[in-house]
LUMROVEX-110126 format. One record per residue: x, y, z of N, C-alpha, C, O in turn. Coordinates in steps of 0.2 Angstrom, whole numbers, plus 5000, padded with zeros to 4 digits. Example, Ala and Ser with C-alpha at 12.3 -4.5 7.8 and 13.67 -1.06 7.14 Angstrom:
2
506649725039506249785039506649845039507149835042;506449895035506849955036506450005039506750065040;
This chain:
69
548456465509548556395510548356355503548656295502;548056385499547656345493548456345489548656295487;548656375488549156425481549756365486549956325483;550056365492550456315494550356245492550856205489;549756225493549356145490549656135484550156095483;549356175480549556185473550156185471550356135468;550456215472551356225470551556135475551956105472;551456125479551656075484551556005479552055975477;550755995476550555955470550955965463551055915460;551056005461551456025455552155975454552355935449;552456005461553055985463553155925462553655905460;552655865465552755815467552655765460552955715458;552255795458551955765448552855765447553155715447;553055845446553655855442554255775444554555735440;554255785451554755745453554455665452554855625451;553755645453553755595451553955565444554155515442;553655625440553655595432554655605430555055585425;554755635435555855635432556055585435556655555433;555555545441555955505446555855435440556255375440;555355445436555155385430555155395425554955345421;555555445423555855465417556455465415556655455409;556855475422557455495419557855465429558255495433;557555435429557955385435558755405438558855425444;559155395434559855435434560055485438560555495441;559455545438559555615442559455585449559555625454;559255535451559455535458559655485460559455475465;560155455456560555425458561055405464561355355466;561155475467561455505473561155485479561355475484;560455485476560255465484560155425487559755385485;560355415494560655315498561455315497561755265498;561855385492562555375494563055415496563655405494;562655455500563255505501563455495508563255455512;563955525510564355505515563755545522563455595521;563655495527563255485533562555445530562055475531;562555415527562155375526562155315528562655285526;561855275530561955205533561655145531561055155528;561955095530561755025527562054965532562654965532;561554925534561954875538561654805537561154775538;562054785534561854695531562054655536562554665540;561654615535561654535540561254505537560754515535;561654435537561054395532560954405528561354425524;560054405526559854425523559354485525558754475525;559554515527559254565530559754635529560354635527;559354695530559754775526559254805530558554795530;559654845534559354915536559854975533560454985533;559255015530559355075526559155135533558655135535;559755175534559555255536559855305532560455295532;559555355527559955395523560155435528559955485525;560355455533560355535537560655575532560255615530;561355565529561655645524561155645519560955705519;560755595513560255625509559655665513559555725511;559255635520558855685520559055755524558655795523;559655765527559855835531560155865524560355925525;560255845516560455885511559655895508559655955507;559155875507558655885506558055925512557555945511;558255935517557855955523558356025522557956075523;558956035521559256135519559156155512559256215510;558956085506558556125502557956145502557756195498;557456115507557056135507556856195512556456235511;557256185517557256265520557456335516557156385517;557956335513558356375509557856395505557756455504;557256355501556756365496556456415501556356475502;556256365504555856405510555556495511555156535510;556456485515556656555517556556585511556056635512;556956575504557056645499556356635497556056685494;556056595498555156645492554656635498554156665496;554756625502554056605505553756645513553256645516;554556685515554656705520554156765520553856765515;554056805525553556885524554056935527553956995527;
């Protein structure tokens, strides 16, 4: 569970310091097709569904190949 943590915090550093670094790499996400955005007024509701079901089979896929027994 330790060695999980760790790798899980690593990860999150990395992505945070790219997410602040280099902004551009994700760009993509809030616009890929099933993603929803609905304005009125001034008001916006945001649901990404296609970004999070493409990050939810990356993280399976990571998943599966290293982590399975």
């Amino acid at each position: 569970m330790g060695k999980i943590m760790i790798v899980a915090g690593l990860t999150l550093v990395v992505l945070g310091a790219a997410w602040t670094w280099a902004p551009w790499l994700f760009g993509w996400f809030g616009k890929l097709p099933g993603d929803l955005r609905f304005q009125r007024g001034n008001g916006t509701v945001f649901i990404p569904l296609g970004s999070m079901l493409l990050i939810s089979l990356a993280l399976n896929l990571i998943y599966y190949l290293f982590l399975r027994r």
